[in-house]
C-alpha positions in Angstrom: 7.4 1.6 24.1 5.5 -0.6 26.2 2.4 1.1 28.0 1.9 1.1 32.2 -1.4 -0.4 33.3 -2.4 3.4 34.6 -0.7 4.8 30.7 -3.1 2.4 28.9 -6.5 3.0 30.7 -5.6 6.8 30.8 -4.7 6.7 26.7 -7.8 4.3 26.0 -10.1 6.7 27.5 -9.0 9.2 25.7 -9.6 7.5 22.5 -13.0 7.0 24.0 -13.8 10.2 24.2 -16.5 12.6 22.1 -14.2 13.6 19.9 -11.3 11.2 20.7 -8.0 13.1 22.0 -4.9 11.4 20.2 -1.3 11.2 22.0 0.3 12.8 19.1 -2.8 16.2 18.5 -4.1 14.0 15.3 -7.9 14.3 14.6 -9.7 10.9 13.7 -9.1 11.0 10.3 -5.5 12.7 9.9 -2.4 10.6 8.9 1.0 11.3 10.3 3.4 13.3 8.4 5.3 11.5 5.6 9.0 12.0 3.5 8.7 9.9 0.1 10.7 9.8 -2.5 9.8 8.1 -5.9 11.9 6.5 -8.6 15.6 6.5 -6.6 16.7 2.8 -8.1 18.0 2.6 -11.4 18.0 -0.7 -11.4 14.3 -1.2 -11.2 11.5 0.0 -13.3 9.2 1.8 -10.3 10.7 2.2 -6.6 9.5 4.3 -3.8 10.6 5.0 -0.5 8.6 6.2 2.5 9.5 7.8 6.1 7.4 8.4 8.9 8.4 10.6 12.0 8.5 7.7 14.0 11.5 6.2 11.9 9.5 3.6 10.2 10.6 3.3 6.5 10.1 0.8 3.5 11.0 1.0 0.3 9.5 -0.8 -2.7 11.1 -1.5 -6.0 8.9 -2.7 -9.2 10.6 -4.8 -12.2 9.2 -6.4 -14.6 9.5 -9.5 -16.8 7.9 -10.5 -20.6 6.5 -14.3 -19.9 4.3 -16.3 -21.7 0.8 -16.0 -20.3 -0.1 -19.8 -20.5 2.3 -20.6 -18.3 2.4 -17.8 -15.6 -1.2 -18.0 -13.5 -0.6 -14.4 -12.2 1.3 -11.9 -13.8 1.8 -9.7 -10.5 3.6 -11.1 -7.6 4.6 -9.5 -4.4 7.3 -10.2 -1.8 7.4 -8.5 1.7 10.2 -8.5 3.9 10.3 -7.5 7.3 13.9 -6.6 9.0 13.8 -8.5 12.2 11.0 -11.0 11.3 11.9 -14.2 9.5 10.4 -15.1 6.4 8.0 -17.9 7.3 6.9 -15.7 10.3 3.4 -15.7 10.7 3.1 -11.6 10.9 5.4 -11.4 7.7 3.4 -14.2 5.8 -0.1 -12.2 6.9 1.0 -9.3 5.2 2.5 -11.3 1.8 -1.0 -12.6 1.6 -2.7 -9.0 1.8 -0.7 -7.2 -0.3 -0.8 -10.4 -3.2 -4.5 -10.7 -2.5 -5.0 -6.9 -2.8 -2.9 -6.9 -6.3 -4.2 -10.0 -7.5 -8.4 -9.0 -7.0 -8.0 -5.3 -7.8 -5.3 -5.2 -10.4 -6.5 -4.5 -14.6 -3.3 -7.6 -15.1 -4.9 -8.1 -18.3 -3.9 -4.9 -19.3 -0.1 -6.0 -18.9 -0.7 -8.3 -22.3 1.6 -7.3 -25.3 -0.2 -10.1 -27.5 -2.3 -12.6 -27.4 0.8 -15.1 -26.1 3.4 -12.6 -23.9 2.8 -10.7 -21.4 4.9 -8.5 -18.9 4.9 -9.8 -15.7 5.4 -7.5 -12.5 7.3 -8.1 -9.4 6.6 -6.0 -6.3 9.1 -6.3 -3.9 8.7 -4.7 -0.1 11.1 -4.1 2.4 10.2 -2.7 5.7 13.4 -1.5 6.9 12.3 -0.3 10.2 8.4 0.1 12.1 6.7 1.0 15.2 3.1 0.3 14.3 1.3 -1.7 11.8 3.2 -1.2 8.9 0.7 -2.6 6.2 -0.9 0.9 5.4 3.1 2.0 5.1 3.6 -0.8 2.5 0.7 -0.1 0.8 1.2 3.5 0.7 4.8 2.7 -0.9 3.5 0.0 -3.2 1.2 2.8 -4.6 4.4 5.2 -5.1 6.6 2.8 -6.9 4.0 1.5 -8.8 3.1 5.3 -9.9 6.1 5.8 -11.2 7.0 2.5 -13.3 7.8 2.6 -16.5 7.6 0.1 -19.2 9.5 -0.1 -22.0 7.7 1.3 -25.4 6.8 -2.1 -27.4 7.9 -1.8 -31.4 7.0 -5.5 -32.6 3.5 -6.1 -33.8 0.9 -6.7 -31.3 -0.7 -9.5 -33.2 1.0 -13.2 -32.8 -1.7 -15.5 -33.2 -0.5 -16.7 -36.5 3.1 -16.1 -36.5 5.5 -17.0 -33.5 7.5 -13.8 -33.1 8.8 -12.8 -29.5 7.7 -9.1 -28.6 10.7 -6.4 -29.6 11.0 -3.2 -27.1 12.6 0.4 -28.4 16.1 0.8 -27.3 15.5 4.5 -26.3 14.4 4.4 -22.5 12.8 8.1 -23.1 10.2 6.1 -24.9 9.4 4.3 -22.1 5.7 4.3 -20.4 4.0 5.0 -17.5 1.3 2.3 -16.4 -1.2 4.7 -17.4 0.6 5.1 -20.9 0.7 1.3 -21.2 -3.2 0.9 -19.8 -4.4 3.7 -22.1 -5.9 5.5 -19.6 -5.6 8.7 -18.3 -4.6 7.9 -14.9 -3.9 4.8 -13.4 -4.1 4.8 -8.9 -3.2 1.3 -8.3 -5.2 -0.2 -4.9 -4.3 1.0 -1.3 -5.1 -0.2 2.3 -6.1 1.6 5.0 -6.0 0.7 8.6 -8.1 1.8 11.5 -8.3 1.5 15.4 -11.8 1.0 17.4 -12.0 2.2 20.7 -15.5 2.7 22.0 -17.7 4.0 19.9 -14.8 5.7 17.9 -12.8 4.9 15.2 -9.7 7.0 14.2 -7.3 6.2 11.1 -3.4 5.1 11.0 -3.1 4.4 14.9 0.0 4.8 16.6 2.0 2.5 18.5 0.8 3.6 21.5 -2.6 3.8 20.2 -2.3 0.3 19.2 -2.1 -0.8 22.9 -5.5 -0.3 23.9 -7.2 -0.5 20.8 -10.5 -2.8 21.1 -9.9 -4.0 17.3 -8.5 -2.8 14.5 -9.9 -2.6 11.1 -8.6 -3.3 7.5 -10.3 -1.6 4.4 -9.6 -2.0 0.6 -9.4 1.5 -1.4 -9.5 1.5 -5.5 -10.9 3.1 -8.1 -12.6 5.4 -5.9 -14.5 3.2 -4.3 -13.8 1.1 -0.5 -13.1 -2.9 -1.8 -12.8 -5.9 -0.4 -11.5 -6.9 2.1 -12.9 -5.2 4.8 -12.0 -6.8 7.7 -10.9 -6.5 11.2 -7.4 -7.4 12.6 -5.4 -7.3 15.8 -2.6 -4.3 15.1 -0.8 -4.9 18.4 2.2 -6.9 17.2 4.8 -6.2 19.5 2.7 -6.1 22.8 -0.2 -7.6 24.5 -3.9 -6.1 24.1 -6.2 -7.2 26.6 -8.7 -4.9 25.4 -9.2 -6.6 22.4 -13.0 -7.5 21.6 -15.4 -8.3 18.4 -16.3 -5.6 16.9 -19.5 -3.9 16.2 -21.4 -3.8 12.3 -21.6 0.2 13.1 -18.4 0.6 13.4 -17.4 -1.0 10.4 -19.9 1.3 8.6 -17.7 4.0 10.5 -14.9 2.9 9.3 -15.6 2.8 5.7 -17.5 6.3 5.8 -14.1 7.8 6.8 -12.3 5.5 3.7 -15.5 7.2 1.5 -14.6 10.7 3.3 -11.0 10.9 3.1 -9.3 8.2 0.4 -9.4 10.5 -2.3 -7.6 13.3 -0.6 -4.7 10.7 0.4 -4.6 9.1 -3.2 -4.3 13.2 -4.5 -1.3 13.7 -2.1 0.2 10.8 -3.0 -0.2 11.5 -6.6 1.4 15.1 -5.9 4.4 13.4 -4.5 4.9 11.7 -7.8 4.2 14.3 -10.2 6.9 16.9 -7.8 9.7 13.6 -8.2 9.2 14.2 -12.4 9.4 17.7 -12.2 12.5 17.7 -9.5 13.8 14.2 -9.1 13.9 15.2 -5.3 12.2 14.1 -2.2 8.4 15.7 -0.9 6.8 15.4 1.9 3.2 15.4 2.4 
């Protein structure tokens, strides 16, 4: 829905104000309300899918692939797609080069190694099926589901090749598959998440709507793994489908605003999304959180 001249300097000022008043009741920091469901595609070895009240929805499905590691540069590859957006878009080709640069800087890949010469390789494939806002943090947000609930399968060759030349062998039996964390050997793996923010004023509130997007002054991107804000932390234009005229550079405190909320709130996210995938193993149905 495209904003009238007297809608947009009424929303902005709200925004503006000490504490900012949200179109939708939403304190700074609170995300909409979400429907996921995790591990729905048989076909794959991790999927997610994710709705938001809006109607926005993507779904992610993970596979993977045993390569030799001297002839694959990066064993983790992600593909976004973008229904009404052609490929070679620039907006669909911005968020490619997120995600992949978010996978490919924060990502323990060397962890994927079966043996000194093979390696699984893992394919992360994104499909936005429908948006109103930005949908990067929705992607993400996916991305971490499906990738929650991969499994691997168990390898029962020897883990050892650097004499011999002997192709790794997997069990049979997919209940002796692995999680990530199984196959990482550690006792939970939270793969890397964005987070996207909306300056206006002196105030900066997380996941902006559509609306909100509108008369936004600048938007900011911020990098979340391991429990700890990562590069990049950046700031963007979110209004894709309208025209901002409010949009301005944006101010070092705010960025320090910005990532004190990511410090503040992060972990409570990463915990509900966690919660989503631990109710899927228990009930195979959908939560929402």
């Amino acid at each position: 829905m495209i904003l009238s001249p007297a809608e947009r300097a009424y929303l902005f000022d709200s925004l503006a104000m000490s504490p900012p008043v949200r179109p939708d009741g939403r304190k700074a920091f609170q995300f909409r309300p979400l429907e996921a469901k995790t591990a729905f595609l048989p076909s794959s070895n991790g999927s997610a899918r994710i709705r938001m009240a809006d109607g926005s929805e993507c779904i992610v499905s993970v596979k993977s692939k045993v390569v030799l590691i001297g002839k694959e540069p990066n064993l983790i590859e992600c593909d976004v797609d973008i229904a009404g957006f052609r490929d070679d878009s620039n907006f669909v080709l911005n968020l490619k080069f997120n995600m992949t640069n978010l996978f490919e800087k924060n990502f323990p890949v060397k962890n994927l190694h079966l043996t000194s010469k093979y390696s699984y390789k893992l394919f992360i494939d994104c499909i936005v099926i429908s948006h109103q806002s930005y949908p990067l943090t929705l992607i993400s947000m996916a991305s971490y589901l499906a990738l929650s609930s991969t499994r691997l399968p168990l390898l029962v060759s020897e883990t050892d090749d650097a004499e011999i030349e002997e192709q790794p062998t997997f069990s049979d039996d997919w209940e002796n598959s692995q999680f990530l964390s199984e196959v990482f050997k550690i006792e939970k793996f939270q793969p890397p998440l964005f987070l996207t923010f909306g300056v206006a004023g002196e105030n900066v509130v997380i996941e902006p709507s559509v609306e909100e997007e509108q008369v936004l002054e600048s938007g900011i991107l911020v990098g979340w793994y391991n429990n700890k804000v990562i590069s990049p932390i950046t700031n963007i234009n979110l209004a894709t489908n309208s025209n901002n005229l409010n949009l301005k550079g944006i101010k070092p405190a705010l960025l320090l605003k910005a990532v004190s909320l990511a410090k503040q709130f992060s972990s409570q996210v990463v915990a509900a999304l966690d919660a989503v995938v631990e109710e899927d193993l228990q009930d195979q149905d959908g939560a929402i959180f």
